[in-house]
N, C-alpha and C positions, 0 to 999 in steps of 0.2 A: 605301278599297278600290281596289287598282289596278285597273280592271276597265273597259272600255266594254261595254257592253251595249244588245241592240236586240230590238224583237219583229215585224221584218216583215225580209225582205231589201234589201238594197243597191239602189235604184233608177237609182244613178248611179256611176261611178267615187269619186265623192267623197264617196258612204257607204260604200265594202266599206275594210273593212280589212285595213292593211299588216303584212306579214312580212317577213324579211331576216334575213340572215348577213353583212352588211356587203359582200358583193357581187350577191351573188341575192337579188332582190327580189321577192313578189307581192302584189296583192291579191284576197282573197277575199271575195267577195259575198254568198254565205250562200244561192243562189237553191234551191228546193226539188225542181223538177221539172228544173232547169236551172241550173245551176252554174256558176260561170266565175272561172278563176284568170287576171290578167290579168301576167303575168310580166316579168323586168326582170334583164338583166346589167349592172354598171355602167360595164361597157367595152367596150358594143354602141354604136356612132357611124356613123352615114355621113360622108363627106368622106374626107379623106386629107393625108399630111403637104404641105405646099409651100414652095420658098424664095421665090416669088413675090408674098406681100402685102407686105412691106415698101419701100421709092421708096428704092431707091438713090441718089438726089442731092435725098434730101430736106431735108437739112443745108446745101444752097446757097440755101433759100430762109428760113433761118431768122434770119439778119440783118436781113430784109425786115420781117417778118413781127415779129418783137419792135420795128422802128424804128416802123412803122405803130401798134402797141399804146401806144407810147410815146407819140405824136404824137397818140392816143386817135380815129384814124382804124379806129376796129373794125369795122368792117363791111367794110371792104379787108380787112384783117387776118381776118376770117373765111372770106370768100372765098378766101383763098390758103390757108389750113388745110387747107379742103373738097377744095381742088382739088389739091394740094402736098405737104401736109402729112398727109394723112390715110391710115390703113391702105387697102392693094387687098384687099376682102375678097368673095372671092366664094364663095359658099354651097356651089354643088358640091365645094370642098375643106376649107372650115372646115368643114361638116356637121352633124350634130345627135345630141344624145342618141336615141338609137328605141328603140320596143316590142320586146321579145323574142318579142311573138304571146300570144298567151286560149288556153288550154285549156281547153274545154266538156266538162261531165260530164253527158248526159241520163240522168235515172235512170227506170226503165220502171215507173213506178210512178203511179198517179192524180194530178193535179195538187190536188185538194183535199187542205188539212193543217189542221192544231191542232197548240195548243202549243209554240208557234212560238219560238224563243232562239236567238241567236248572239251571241258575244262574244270578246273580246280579252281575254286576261291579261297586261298589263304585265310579272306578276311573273317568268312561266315563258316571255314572247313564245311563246304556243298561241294558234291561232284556234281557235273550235269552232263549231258549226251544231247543231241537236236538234231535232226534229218529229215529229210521226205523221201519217202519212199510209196509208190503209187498213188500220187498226187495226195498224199495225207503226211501233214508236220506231224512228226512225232516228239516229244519232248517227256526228258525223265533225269530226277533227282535223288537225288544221294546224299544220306548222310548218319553219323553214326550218334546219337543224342545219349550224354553223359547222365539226364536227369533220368531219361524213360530206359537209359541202356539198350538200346534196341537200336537194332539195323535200321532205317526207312526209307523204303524205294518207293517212287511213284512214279510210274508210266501216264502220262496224258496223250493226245492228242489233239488234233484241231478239229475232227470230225468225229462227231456221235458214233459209239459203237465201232470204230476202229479198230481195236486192239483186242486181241487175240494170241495167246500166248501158253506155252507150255514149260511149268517151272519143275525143277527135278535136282536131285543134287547128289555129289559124287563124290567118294570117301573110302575106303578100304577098312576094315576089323571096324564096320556097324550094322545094324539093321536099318532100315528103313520104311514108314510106313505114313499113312496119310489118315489122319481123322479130323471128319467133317472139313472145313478150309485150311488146315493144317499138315504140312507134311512135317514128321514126326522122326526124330534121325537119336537114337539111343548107340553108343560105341564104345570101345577101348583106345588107346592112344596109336596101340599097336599090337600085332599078334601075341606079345608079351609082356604086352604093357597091365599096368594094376590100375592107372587111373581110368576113371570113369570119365565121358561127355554129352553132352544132348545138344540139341537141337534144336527150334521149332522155326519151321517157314511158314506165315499165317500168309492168305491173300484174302484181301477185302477186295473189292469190285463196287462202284457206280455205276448201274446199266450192267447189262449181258449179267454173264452166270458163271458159276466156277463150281468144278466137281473133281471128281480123283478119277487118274487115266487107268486105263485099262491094264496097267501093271502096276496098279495098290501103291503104288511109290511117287506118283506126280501132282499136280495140278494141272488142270487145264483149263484157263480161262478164255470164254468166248462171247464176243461182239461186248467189248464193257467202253464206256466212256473212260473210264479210266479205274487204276490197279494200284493199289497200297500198298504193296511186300513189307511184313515187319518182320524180323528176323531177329532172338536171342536166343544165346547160347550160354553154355557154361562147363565146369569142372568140379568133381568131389572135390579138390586140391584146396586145403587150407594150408597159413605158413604156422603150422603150431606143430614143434617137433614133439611134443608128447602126446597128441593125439596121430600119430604116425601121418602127420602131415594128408589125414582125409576125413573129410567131412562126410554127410548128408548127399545119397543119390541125388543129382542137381536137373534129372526131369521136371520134380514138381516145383522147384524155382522158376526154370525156364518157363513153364507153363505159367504162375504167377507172374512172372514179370508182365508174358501179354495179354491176361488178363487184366490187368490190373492197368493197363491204358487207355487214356480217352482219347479214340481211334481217329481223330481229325488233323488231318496232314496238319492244315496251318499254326493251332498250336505245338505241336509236336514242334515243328520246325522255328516258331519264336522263340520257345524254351531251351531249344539247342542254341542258337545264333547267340541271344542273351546271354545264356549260361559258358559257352566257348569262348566270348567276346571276351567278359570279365578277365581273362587272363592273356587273350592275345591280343588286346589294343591297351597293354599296358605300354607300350614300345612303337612308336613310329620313327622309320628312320627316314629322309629326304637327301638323296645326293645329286647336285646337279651334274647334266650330261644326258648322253645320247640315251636313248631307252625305245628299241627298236619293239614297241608293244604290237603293231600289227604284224611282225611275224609269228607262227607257232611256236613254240616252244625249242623244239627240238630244233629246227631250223635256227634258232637265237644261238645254242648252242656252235653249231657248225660256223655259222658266221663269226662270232664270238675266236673259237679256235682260229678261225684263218686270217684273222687280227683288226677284226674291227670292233668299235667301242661299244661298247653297251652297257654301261653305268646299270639300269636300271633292272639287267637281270642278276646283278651282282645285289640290288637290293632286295630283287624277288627269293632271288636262295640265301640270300642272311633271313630273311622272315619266316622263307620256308623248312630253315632249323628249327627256330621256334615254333613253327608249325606242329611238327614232328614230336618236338618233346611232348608239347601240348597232348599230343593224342598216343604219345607210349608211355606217359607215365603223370596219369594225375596222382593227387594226392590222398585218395583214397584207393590205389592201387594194390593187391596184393603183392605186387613184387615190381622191381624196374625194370625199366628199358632193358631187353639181351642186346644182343651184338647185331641184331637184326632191328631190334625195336621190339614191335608186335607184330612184324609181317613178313612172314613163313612159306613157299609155296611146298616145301618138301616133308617128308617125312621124314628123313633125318637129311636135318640143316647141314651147309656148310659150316666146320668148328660146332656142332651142336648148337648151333646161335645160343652158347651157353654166358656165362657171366666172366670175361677174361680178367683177371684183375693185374693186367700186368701192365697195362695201360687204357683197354676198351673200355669196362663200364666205365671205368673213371673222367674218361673223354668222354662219355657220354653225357654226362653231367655237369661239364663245363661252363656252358652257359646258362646252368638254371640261376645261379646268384645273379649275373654280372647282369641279364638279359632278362630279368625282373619276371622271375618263374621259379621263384625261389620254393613254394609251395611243392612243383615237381619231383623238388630233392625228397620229400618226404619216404618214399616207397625205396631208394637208395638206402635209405639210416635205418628203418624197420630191416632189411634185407642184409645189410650188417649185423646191426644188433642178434637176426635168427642165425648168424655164425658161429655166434662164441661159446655155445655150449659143446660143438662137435671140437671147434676151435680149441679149447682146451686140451681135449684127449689129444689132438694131433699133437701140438705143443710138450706135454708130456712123452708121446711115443718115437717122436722123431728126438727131442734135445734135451728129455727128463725136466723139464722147464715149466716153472709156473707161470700163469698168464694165457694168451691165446695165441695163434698165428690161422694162416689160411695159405694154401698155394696159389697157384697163379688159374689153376680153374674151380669154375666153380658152379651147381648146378642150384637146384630149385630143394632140391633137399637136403640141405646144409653139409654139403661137400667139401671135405676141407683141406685134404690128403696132398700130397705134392706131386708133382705131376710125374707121368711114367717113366722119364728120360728127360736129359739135357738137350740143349740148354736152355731151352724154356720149364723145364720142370723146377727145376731147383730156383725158386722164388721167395724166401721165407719172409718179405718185408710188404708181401701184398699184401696184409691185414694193415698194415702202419701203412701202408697209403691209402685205403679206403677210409682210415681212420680220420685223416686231413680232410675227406669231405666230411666228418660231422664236424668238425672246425669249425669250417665252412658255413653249413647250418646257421652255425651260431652266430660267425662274425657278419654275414648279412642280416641275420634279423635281430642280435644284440638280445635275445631273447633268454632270458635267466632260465625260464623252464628248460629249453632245451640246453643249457650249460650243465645243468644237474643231470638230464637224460643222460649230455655223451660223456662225462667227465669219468664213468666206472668202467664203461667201454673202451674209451681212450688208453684210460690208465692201465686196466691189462694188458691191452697190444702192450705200452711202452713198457710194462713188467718186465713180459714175456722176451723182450729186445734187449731191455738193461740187462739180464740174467743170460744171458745166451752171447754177451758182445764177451771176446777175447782180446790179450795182448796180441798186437806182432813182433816183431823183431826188435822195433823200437820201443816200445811202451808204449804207442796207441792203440785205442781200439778198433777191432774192426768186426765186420760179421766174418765165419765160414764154417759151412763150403758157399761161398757165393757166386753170381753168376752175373751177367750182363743181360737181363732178355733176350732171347731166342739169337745172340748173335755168337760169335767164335772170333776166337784171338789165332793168333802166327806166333809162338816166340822165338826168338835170335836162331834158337836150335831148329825150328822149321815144323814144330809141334804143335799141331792144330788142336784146339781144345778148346773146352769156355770156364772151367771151374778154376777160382785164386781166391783168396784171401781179400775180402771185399774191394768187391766192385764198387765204383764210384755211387750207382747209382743206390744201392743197400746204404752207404752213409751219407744220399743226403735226403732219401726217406727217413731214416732215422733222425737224422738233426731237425728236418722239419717238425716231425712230429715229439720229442722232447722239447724243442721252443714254443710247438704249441700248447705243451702240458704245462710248462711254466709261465705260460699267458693266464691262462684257466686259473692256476694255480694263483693267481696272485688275483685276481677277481673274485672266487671262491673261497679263499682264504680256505686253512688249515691243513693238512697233510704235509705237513713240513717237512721231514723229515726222507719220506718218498721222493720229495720233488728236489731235495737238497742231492739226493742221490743220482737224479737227472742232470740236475746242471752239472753236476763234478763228472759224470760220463760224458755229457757233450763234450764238454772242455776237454778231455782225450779222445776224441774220435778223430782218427787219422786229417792229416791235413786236405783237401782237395789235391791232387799230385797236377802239375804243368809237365807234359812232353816236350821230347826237342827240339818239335816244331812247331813249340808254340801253343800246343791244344790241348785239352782240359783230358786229360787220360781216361780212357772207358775200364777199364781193370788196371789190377795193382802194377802189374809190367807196364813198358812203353813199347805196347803191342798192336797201337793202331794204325800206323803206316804198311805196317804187314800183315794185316787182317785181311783173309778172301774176299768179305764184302766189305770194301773201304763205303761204300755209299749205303750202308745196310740201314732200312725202311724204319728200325729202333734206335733213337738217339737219347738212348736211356739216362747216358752221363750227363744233360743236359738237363736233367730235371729239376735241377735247382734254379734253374732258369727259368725254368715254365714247366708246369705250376706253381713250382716251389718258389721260395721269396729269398734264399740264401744269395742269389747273385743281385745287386742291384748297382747299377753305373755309380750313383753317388756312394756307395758303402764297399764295393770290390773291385773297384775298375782293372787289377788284373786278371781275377776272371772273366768279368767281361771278356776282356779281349783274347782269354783263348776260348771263350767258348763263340765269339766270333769265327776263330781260326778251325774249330773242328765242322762248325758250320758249312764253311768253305773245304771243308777235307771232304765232308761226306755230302757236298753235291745236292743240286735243287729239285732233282726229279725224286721220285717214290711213290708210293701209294696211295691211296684214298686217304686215310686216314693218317698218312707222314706226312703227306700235303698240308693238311691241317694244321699238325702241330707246328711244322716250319711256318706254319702264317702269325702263329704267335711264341716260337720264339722270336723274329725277324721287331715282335710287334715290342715284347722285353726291351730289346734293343732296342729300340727308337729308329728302327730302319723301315718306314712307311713304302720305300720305294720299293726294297728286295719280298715284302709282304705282297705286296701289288702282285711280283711275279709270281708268286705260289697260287695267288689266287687266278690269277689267269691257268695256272697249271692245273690246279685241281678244278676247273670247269672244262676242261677238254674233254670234248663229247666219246664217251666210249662206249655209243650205241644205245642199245633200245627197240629197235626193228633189228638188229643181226645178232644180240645177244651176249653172251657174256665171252672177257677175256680171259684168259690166264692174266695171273695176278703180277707175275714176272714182269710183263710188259710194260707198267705202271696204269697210275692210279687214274683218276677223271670221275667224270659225271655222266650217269646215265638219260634217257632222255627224260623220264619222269623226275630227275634230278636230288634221287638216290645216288648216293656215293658206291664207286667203283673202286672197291681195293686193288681189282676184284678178285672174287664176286662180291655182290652189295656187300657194306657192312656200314650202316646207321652212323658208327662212331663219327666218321668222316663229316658228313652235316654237320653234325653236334662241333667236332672241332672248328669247324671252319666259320660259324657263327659266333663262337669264342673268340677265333681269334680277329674278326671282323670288330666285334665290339672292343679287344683289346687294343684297335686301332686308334677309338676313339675317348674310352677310359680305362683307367686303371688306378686299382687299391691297392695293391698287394702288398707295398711297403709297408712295415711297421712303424708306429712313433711310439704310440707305449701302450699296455695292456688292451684300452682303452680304445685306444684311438690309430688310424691308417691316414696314408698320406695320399688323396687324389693326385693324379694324374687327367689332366683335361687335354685332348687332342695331343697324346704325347707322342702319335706315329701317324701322324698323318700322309697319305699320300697324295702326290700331287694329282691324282684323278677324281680325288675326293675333295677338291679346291675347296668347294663351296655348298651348304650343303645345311642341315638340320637335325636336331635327334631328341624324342622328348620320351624320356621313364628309364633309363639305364641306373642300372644300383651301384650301388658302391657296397665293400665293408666298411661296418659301422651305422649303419642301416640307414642311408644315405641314396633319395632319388636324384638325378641328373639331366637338365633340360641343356642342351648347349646350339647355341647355333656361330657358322662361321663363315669370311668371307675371304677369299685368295690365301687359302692356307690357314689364316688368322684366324681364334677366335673372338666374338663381340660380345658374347653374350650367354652366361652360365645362370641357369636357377637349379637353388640346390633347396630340397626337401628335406626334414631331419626328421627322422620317424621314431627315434630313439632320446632323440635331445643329446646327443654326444657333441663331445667338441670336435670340430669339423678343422683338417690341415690341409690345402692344396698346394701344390707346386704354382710357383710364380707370384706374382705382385700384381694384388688386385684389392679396388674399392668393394666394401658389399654392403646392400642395403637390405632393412627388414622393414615392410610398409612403406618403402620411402625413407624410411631413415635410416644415416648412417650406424652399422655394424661397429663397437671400440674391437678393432685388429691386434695383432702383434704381425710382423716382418722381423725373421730371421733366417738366416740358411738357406734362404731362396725358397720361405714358405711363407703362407700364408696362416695364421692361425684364429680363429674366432671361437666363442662357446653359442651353443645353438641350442631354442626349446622344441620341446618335443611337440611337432606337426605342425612346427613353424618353417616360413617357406623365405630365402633368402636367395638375393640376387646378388653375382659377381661382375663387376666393369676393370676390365686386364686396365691396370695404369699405363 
């Protein structure tokens, strides 16, 4: 059952539940006597554009600066980063994601109630509320409609004239004002902020009457059979850097949009349902097992933790990822998913719910290909794309370097600067990995247009990497000054630090994203001479380094048994394992196994969002079992009625089932739906330009015995029906949307119509050629 369910109200922002259109976002609380929609544009920001954080003669101090690293004099060498080398970022212009303001609903009615429900529909994304209170049912609907853009509440009743209500709303740096059934809300982001926002709360009424309260700023409706709330908002904010990223005051928008609605609940609400469906019943998953649906929600949780089964809320938060992306990032989106989504309660966010590229948006995004929401990625690739013009200058002032780069933050106005301080600042390989999602793009929808969009994109980043990589001691290449994400090394001498001569994780960004340019490059055809340039760089790019004990080294030392956080929440050197494709069991089986071994160094507990990624490396591996545990780990309830933890204490799930890094941070969903689906397929291998190699139930775990899954993609733009019994599977239909020739793992008959597929069997593959929108069945021999 797709469904959250609860039987008291939201106690905390991080029990009410989310709505969205993939740009307006709210949560609703469900409060009886008092109501509160707490709302969200996703391109409401204070700050403003600047060419002033980047150090224009930052690139005279980087001879220094890599001779010191060399010399292993690092703590000079960090110093000069700090002070030289590092982005000027100051707050007042980078800025921050903010609240849109609470709309409060008082209803005039006794605060005593019964029969008390509110819940989520996954399937239709509806919020609803239902109680009585003074012998009258009250019932009221929620939801945020992508065609009409607009908020729509509707208050009912069982009894004529009922309802009675006082609507008002609450914001800091705007005015407020009410015309005719309209309260009217014109503001700034913040007391220095430059963007502009609006407003508009219309109420319609059935029966009774609605007029403006005695403080110019409300509604107040009385005795109505029932109440309409449509609610749009908006931002000057466009993504166009030479119009200084602002448009057109967005009052008479707002006002247009509700005008321009034909004002009847029921359509409104088919148009949503229809229009939301088409992208969230592309996936149905079935796993047999316990599925405790008559508890509430939060109560599943708790039980859940204290170790009882419950299969089917493990199915409700795989959908309820997909949920999520659904509604923070369609495809006509000005910008994607932040680190929050689209839902905000503060004025300046935790981390500025900004764009982290050192692993967050890009976990964000995880599941749009795999999890058949490939459309979602679109607002991701525009949002790259508006980088590379600031991109450049950065590139230039930090390494004198053609091509682009980006640091590891990033805001709404093409922020591109390195961050203030180690060692999360010193990131210069975050544009090369944002880069691997327009790949991505590509390789799920095999889409030539989009090969020509990202292939000029692509190729800067890798420019600006090939131009910037050095010798080290041996004659391979490496980045520096590089770092490990936000974590710190020990070396021998007892010198705590994070900056060496690349980190593992700098070269296998880079090799991802050169193997993906010479994918391109050989489908595309021409630029030979650049891409010949690429393969002779990869081919010296330092080797992968194994430690003593066995584990895939996080920096150039053998520095991770003496590292303060041996269990540190980033397991960066890992990424060639997930996301990245360079480790595969049949092609590296000694990486494999130490990146098994550092697995086990660095421990199964961590954060929202490390929870996640440990469910698919675990799933890389082919280790169904130790996935299982993470998932059980990252479902431990951490509140929702008592509020938020420090983040230290580790990760979990809140009750509205928001991920808990904490505080919330989206990524976590988004990973844990990735890696749920990486349970049951996986593409990521390569077999040639062309073509990827399926994986069918490659990590299954034994709670997932038995079970069903219809619309999962593959690359190579390949749908996925599979169903399975005791582990086993019986039964594969594969979709070919592209007409590619299709390779799975294992030995298997396939028919088209009925008739037998001519196969090849080699290598423990399967290999067929397939037409485009023709649908073929697999029988495991």
């Amino acid at each position: 059952m797709n469904l959250l369910w609860y039987d008291k109200p939201a106690a905390v922002w991080e029990g009410a539940l989310p709505l969205g259109n993939g740009r307006f976002g709210a949560m609703i609380f469900g409060g009886v006597q008092n109501e509160s929609f707490q709302i969200n544009d996703v391109t409401l920001w204070s700050g403003s554009p600047t060419d002033g954080a980047d150090r224009p003669d930052a690139y005279t101090y980087l001879p220094t600066i890599r001779r010191l690293i060399r010399d292993k004099d690092f703590a000079a060498a960090q110093d000069m980063i700090n002070e030289h080398f590092s982005g000027i970022k100051d707050d007042t212009y980078y800025g921050s994601y903010t609240t849109m303001g609470s709309i409060s609903v008082a209803m005039h009615h006794s605060a005593a109630y019964t029969d008390y429900r509110r819940s989520l529909s996954l399937d239709n994304a509806i919020a609803d509320t239902a109680y009585t209170a003074d012998g009258v049912r009250y019932t009221r609907e929620h939801f945020i409609s992508a065609p009409a853009q607009t908020f729509v509440s509707r208050f009912s009743a069982d009894t004529d004239g009922a309802i009675s209500m006082t609507v008002s709303y609450d914001r800091p740096c705007c005015t407020v004002s009410v015309e005719d059934q309209d309260i009217v809300v014109c503001g700034r982001a913040n007391e220095n902020g430059d963007m502009r926002f609006c407003v508009r709360i219309r109420a319609l009424v059935r029966g009774g009457s609605v007029c403006a309260g005695e403080d110019g700023k409300s509604l107040i409706v009385t005795s109505a059979d029932e109440v309409l709330l449509l609610c749009a908002g908006g931002t000057d904010y466009i993504p166009d850097q030479s119009r200084g990223y602002k448009r057109e005051d967005p009052a008479m928008m707002v006002r247009f949009t509700l005008d321009a609605l034909y004002p009847e609940y029921g359509v409104l609400k088919a148009a949503h349902i229809t229009d939301y469906r088409a992208l969230f019943d592309r996936v149905s998953l079935d796993i047999a097992g316990p599925s405790h649906d008559e508890l509430p929600t939060d109560a599943r949780l708790l039980a859940f933790a204290d170790g009882g089964s419950d299969i089917g809320l493990i199915r409700t938060y795989y959908q309820f990822g997909r949920y999520l992306l659904i509604c923070s990032s369609r495809e006509d989106n000005m910008l994607p998913a932040n680190l929050q989504g689209i839902w905000n309660k503060e004025m300046n966010a935790p981390w500025n719910a900004d764009y982290h590229s050192n692993i967050n948006i890009q976990m964000n995004y995880w599941p749009a290909g795999p999890a058949n929401l490939i459309s979602c990625m679109e607002p991701l690739c525009r949002y790259i794309e508006g980088l590379v013009e600031n991109g450049r200058k950065t590139a230039r002032a930090y390494y004198g370097a053609e091509g682009w780069m980006c640091g590891m933050n990033n805001n709404v106005f093409g922020y591109t600067s390195p961050g203030r301080s180690g060692p999360w600042g010193q990131f210069s390989v975050a544009g090369a990995w944002l880069c691997t999602h327009l790949y991505e793009y590509y390789a799920f929808t095999q889409d030539r247009a989009i090969l020509e969009r990202i292939y000029p994109v692509m190729r800067e980043s890798a420019l600006f990497n090939l131009t910037t990589l050095i010798e080290d001691e041996q004659g391979c290449l490496v980045t520096s000054p590089s770092a490990s994400p936000e974590n710190i090394y020990r070396t021998e001498d007892g010198l705590e630090g994070w900056v060496c001569e690349g980190a593992t994780m700098d070269l296998q960004i880079i090799t991802e994203l050169f193997r993906e340019m010479l994918l391109l490059g050989e489908i595309r055809g021409g630029d030979e001479e650049f891409l010949a340039q690429i393969k002779d760089a990869m081919a010296r790019l330092r080797p992968l380094r194994i430690g003593a004990a066995g584990q895939l080294q996080e920096w150039s030392g053998d520095w991770d048994l003496l590292a303060p956080e041996r269990n540190h929440r980033h397991v960066s050197h890992l990424f060639g394992l997930h996301p990245g494709t360079m480790m595969t069991p049949e092609e590296t089986p000694e990486l494999i196994a130490a990146a098994k071994k550092t697995l086990e160094l660095r421990g199964d507990d961590g954060t929202g969002w490390s929870l996640a990624w440990k469910i698919n490396f675990r799933a890389r591996l082919g280790d169904g079992e130790h996935a299982y545990r993470h998932i059980e780990r990252i479902l431990r309830y951490a509140g929702g009625s008592e509020g938020q933890f420090d983040y230290l204490s580790g990760g979990g799930t809140y009750a509205n089932l928001f991920d808990a890094h904490p505080p919330f941070q989206i990524d976590g969903n988004f990973g844990a739906t990735a890696g749920i689906t990486e349970l049951l397929l996986q593409s990521h291998r390569v077999y040639d330009a062309n073509s990827f190699v399926l994986y069918l139930l490659p990590a299954l775990p034994a709670a997932f015995a038995d079970g069903s899954v219809r619309g999962l993609c593959a690359r190579g733009a390949f749908r996925v029906d599979m169903t399975w019994h005791n582990g086993a599977l019986t039964d594969a239909v594969i979709t070919s949307d592209a007409g590619r020739r299709c390779i799975v793992r294992g030995a298997y008959t396939v028919l088209c119509d009925d008739t037998p597929v001519e196969t090849t069997f080699a290598d423990g593959l399967t290999v067929f050629d397939t037409a485009l929108g023709q649908t073929y069945q697999l029988i495991p021999r």
